[in-house]
C-alpha positions, 0 to 999 in steps of 0.5 A: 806303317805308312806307304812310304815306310815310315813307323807312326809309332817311331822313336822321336829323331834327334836334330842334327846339331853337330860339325866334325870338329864337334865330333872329333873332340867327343869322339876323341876325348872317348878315346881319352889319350891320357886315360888311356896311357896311364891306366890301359898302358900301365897294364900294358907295361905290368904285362909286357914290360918295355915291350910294351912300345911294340904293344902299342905299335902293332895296334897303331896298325891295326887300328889303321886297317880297322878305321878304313873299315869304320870309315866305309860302314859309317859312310853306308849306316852313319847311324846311332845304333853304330856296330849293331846297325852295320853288323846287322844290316850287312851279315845279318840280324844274329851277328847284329845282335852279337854286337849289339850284347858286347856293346851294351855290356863292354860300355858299361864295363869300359866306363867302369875301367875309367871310373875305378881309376878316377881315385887314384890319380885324385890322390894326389890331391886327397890321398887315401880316397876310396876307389869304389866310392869315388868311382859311383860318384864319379859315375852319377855326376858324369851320368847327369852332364851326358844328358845335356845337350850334345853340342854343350858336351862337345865344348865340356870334353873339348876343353878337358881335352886339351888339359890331357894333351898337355898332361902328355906332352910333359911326359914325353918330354921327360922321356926325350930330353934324358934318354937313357936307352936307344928307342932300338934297344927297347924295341929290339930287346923287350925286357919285363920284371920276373920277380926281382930281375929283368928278363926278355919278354916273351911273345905271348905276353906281347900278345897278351897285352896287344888286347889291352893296347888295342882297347888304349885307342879304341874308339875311332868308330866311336864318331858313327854314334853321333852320325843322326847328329852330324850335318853330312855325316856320310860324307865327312864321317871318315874324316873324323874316325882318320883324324881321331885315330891319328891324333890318339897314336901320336898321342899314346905311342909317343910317351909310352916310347918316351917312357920307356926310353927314359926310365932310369931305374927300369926295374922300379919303374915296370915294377911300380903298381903306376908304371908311368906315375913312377917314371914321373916321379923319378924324373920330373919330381913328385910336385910335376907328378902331382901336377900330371896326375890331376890332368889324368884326373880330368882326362878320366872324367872327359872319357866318362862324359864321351863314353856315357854319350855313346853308350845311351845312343847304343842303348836307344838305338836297340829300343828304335829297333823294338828289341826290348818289351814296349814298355822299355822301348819308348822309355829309352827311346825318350828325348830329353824336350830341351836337351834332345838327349836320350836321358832314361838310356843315359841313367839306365847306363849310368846305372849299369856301369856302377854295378859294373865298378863291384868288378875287378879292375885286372879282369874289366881291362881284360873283358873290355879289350877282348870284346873290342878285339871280337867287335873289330873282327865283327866290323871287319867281316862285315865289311867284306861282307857288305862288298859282297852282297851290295849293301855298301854300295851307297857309301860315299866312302870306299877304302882303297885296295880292298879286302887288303884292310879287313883281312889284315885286321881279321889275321892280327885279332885271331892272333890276339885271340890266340894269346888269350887262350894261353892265358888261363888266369884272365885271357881265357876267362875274358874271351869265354865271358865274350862268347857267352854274351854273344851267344845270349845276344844271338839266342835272345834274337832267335828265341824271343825276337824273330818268333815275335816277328816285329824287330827291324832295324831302323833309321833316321825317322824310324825308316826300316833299313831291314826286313823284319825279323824272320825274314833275313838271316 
């Protein structure tokens, strides 16, 4: 290592190439609103029913206090490593490292959840079409476009972006324009299927099903794994995790209103296997359903394109770090000479999340949002943290009436972890597969790591951020 900190043997930076509109689409298009409205909020609407608008609602707030804690952390570490690194060097590198299992594990397991769903908004077009197999094509088509460069990717997702946003807007327009109930009476009298009746939901299922919506907008913080290729990303990445955030509400909350509000035939509709396809169908027509399940289609393979960027960065930023043998290190550290891509992470990716499409998609949705549930609360521990003990204090950004947000945030994830635990069929299983991970992301530190002695998180460069393993706790 040189006199001024610099690692000789450090991973190749990537270039900064990026403005916020660049990273507001990709960070955005990781959220995919459409995607996210007819296959996360259908499982919603499946759980919950029309309380599903209340779902949705709750974690539109949560989300809000979740950003302003992104939006300080990615200001302090606006690094690739994302969660990993502002966990890691704020409560130190265990619970970094916890981040670091349920990051790797939850991408490939959320881009599995997109690609599964790929075939049956394809159906429209070619019907019958196998969801396994178009989901590992699907899988090994968008691993090829992520290793572009990611300026080219922001123009690929910004464009299928626009297509969802469309998609949406009909369906909200369907809902709105012939109402059959008060958005009052959805809200203040949720009702879900009990096998062939209607019933009130009850407040388990709402919380339940919160997991599940809270994963629908996830991916605001997404915008701080692109932050080493964003020109001043220390000053303008808040405003890209508040604006993605905001543009996502508006466009998931609003037609799983319209929705709800505007179903005829309630008990078709929350009994339907696509709650919201129904809906469609039923009001618009089966060609303007066809029409709106080739744009969920697109969306669908925008959210691959966005995920799988971030996923690679995740997993280049852990071999920066030297988390791994050498050997695996400088392979998924390598730079593509032309693209600047990290490639061999986005095959290694690429090749996780098609053993992850062998899963059940009830149980994906399920592990994906319980582990956003534990990241949030990760990021939201370190934020006080970092208050605490001064290691934010760089941070070009500070959230207002502090700890109101993270503490807020803490208190209505421990609540959805909670309704987990009621339910013994998927709920507890997931939180359990959760913990375990992280339990073996920590062990792996302690066991394998800290006795090596040579793991330090690292920046821009290869500069350490931390003292190397052993000597922080």
């Amino acid at each position: 290592m040189s006199a001024g900190g610099e690692d000789n043997n450090a991973a190749p930076p990537f270039r900064r190439s990026m403005h916020r509109l660049g990273t507001l689409l990709i960070t955005l298009s990781g959220i995919t609103p459409a995607a996210s409205v007819f296959i996360m909020g259908s499982d919603v609407i499946r759980q919950a029913g029309t309380g599903a608008v209340i779902c949705f609602a709750a974690a539109a707030v949560l989300g809000l206090t979740t950003a302003y804690v992104y939006a300080e952390l990615s200001s302090a570490f606006p690094l690739t490593g994302g969660e990993y690194s502002m966990i890691g060097h704020t409560l130190g590198p265990s619970f970094g490292f916890m981040a670091l299992g349920l990051n790797i594990f939850g991408g490939a397991l959320g881009q599995a959840v997109t690609a599964l769903g790929l075939a049956e908004y394809l159906g429209v077009a070619a019907p019958n079409l196998p969801a396994l197999p178009v989901a590992l094509v699907a899988t090994a088509i968008v691993t090829v476009i992520s290793i572009l460069n990611v300026r080219v990717n922001a123009v690929i997702t910004g464009a299928f972006l626009l297509v969802e946003l469309v998609a949406l807007a009909v369906l909200v327009a369907l809902g709105v324009l012939h109402p059959e109930r008060g958005l009052d009476v959805v809200v203040l009298h949720p009702v879900m299927l009990a096998g062939l009746h209607l019933a009130p939901t009850s407040l388990v299922s709402i919380g339940l099903a919160c997991a599940a919506a809270i994963y629908a907008y996830n991916g605001y913080g997404g915008a701080v794994f692109f932050g080493e290729e964003m020109f001043e990303a220390r000053t303008r990445l808040h405003w890209v995790v508040f604006w993605s955030l905001g543009i996502a509400v508006v466009a998931e909350f609003a037609p799983i209103a319209a929705a709800m509000v505007g179903a005829g035939d309630l008990k078709a509709v929350l009994g339907a296997e696509t709650p919201l396809a129904a809906f469609i169908a039923a009001a618009g027509g089966p060609w303007l359903a066809k029409a709106v399940s080739l744009g969920v289609a697109f969306a669908i393979i925008n959210a691959m394109i966005a995920i799988a960027l971030i996923n690679a960065r995740q997993l280049y930023a852990s071999g920066r770090d030297r988390v791994w043998p050498g050997a695996i290190n400088r392979a998924v550290t390598a730079l593509h000479p032309r693209f600047n891509s990290p490639w061999i992470a986005s095959l290694v990716m690429g090749a996780a999340t098609a053993a992850a499409c062998l899963l059940n998609l009830d149980m994906l949705v399920m592990l994906t949002g319980t582990g956003v549930v534990v990241v949030y609360a990760g990021v939201s521990a370190a934020a006080i943290a970092g208050r605490l003990n001064g290691s934010t204090d760089h941070g070009a950004y500070r959230m207002p009436l502090f700890p109101l947000a993270p503490v807020i945030s803490l208190a209505a994830l421990a609540a959805v972890v909670a309704a987990d635990l009621f339910d013994a069929d998927i709920g507890r299983p997931s939180l359990i597969a959760n913990l375990a991970v992280m339990a073996l992301s920590a062990g792996y530190y302690g066991l394998v790591l800290r006795r090596r002695g040579d793991w330090a998180l690292r920046g821009e460069g290869g500069a350490l951020l931390a003292a190397k393993a052993g000597e922080r706790d």
